[in-house]
C-alpha positions as CSV (number, residue, x, y, z in Angstrom):
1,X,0.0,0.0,0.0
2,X,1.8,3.2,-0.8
3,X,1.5,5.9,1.7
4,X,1.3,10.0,0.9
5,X,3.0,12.2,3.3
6,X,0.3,15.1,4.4
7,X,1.8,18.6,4.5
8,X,1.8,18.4,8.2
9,X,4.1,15.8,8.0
10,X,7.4,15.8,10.0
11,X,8.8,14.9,7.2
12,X,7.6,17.0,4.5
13,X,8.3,20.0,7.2
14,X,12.0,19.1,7.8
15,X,12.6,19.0,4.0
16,X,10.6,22.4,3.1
17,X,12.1,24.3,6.1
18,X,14.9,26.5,4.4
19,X,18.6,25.6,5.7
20,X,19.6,28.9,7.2
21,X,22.2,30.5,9.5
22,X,22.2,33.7,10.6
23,X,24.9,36.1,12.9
24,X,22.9,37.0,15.7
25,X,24.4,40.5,15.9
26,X,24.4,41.8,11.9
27,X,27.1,43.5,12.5
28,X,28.2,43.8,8.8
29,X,32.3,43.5,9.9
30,X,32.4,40.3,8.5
31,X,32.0,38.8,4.7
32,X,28.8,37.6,5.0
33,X,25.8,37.8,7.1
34,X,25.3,34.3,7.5
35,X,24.3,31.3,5.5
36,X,22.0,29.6,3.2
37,X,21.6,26.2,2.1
38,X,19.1,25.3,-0.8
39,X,18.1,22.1,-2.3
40,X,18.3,23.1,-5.6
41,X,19.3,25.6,-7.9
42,X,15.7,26.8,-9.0
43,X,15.3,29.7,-7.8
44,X,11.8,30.7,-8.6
45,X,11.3,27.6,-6.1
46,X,13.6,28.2,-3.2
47,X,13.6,31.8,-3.1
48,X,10.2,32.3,-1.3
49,X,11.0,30.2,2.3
50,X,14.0,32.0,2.4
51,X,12.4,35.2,2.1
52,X,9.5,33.9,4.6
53,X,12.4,32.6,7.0
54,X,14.4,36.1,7.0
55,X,11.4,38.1,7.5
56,X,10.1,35.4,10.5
57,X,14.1,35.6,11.7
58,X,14.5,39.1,11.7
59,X,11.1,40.8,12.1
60,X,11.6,42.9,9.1
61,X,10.2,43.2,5.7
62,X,12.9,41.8,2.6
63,X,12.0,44.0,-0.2
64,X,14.8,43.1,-2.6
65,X,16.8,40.2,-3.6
66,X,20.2,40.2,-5.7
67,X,22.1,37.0,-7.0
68,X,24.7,35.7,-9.6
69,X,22.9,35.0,-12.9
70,X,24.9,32.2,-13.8
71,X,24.3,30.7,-10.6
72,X,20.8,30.3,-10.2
73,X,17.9,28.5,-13.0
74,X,14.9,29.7,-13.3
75,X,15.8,33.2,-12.0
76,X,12.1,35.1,-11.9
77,X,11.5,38.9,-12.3
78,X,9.4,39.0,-9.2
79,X,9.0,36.3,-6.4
80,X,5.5,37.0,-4.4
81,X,5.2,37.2,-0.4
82,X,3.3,38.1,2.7
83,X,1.6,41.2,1.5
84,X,4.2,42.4,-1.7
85,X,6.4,41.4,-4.7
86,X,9.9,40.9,-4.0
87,X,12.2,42.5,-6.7
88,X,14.8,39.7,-8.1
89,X,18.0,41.3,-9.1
90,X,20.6,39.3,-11.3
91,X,23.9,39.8,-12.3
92,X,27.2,38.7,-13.8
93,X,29.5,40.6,-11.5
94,X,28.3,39.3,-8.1
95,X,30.4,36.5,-6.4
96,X,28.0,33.6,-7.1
97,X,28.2,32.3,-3.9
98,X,26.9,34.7,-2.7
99,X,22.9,35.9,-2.4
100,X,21.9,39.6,-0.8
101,X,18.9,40.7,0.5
102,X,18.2,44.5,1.1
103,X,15.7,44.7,4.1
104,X,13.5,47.0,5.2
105,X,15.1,49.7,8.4
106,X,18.5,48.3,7.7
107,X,21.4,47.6,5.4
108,X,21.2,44.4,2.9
109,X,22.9,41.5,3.8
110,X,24.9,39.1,2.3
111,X,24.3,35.0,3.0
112,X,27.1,32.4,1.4
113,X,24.7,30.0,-0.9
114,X,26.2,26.1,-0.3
115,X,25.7,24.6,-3.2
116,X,22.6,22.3,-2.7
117,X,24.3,18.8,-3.7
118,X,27.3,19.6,-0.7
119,X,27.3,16.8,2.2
120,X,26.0,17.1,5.5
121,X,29.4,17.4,7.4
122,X,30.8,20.4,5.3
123,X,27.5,21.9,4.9
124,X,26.8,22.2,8.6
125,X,30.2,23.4,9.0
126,X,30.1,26.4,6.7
127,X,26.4,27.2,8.1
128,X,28.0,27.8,11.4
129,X,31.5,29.5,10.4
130,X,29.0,31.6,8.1
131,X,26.9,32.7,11.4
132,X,29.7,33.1,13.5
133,X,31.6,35.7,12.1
134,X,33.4,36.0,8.6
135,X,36.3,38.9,9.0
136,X,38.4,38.3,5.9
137,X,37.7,34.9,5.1
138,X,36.5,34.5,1.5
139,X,33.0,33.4,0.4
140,X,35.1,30.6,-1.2
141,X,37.3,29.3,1.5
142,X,34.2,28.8,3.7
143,X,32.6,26.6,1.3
144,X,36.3,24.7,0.6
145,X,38.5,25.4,3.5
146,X,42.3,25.5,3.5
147,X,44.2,22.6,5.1
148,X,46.1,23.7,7.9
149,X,49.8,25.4,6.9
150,X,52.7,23.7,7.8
151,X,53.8,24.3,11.7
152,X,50.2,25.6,12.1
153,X,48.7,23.6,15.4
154,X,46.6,20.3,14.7
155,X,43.0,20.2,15.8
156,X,43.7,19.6,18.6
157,X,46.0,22.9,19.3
158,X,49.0,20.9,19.5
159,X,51.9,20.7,16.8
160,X,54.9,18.5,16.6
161,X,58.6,19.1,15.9
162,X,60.6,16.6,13.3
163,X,63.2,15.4,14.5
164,X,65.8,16.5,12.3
165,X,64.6,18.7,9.9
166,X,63.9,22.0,11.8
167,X,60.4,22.6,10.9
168,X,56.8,21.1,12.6
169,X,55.8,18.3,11.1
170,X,52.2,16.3,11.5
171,X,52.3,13.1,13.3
172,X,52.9,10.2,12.2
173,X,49.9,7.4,11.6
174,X,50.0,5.0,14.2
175,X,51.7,2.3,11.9
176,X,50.6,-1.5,12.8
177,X,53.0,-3.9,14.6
178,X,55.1,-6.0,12.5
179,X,55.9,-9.3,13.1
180,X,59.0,-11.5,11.7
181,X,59.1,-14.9,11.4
């Protein structure tokens, strides 16, 4: 017997809710504003939850909403909401990971756009360095982050020196014991 989901569902709810992050404080010091995660690159259809979301989020009307052309299918002219159209904006010389939204009473802001086929793990990681405040870091290198440079610290804020080659080194992988015969 096949089943249909309701639009109450848990379910159906989880996956329309609109994967968003934002800085609590708006403080526009840092590179973006925060971060947004869509499913797909259709704009017409993920464009209006996160325009519901900010306004819910924020308290505040959006009134306008600029992207990268190339970035984004199905970009519309106009994208309707609570009470008003919402002006769509496109354009060749914005970063295209990149998606602003002027709001009403306050500057725009800017939200990194994950690419909607990214994994979990470094999806949810640029989501929170994206909220958590973006001084100089690149819309880029939040989305594909640097390994660490040599004689930075590890993870786990330690670093290790080689022996003899005057410079820190990472450790070595536990190698398995060997046995001779």
């Amino acid at each position: 017997m096949t089943t249909l989901l309701s639009p109450s569902s848990p379910v159906l709810a989880a996956q329309a809710a609109p994967r968003l992050s934002l800085n609590a404080v708006l403080d526009q010091r840092g590179t973006v504003d925060g971060a947004w995660w869509p499913r797909s690159r259709d704009a017409a259809a993920e464009l209006p939850a996160l325009i519901s979301a900010v306004d819910r989020r924020l308290d505040r009307a959006v009134l306008r909403v600029g992207l990268h052309a190339d970035a984004w299918d199905h970009i519309p002219h106009r994208i309707p909401a609570r009470g008003r159209h919402i002006r769509v904006g496109w354009f060749n010389s914005a970063d295209p990971h990149l998606i602003t939204l002027s709001i009403a009473g306050t500057v725009p802001i800017s939200l990194l756009v994950i690419p909607p086929g990214t994994a979990d793990g470094p999806a949810m990681a640029a989501l929170a360095l994206a909220a958590a405040g973006t001084i100089g870091v690149r819309p880029a290198d939040m989305l594909h982050p640097a390994p660490p440079a040599e004689g930075s610290p590890g993870r786990d804020g330690s670093a290790s020196w080689e022996n003899e080659g005057g410079h820190v080194a990472d450790p070595a992988p536990a190698r398995p014991a060997t046995t001779w015969s």
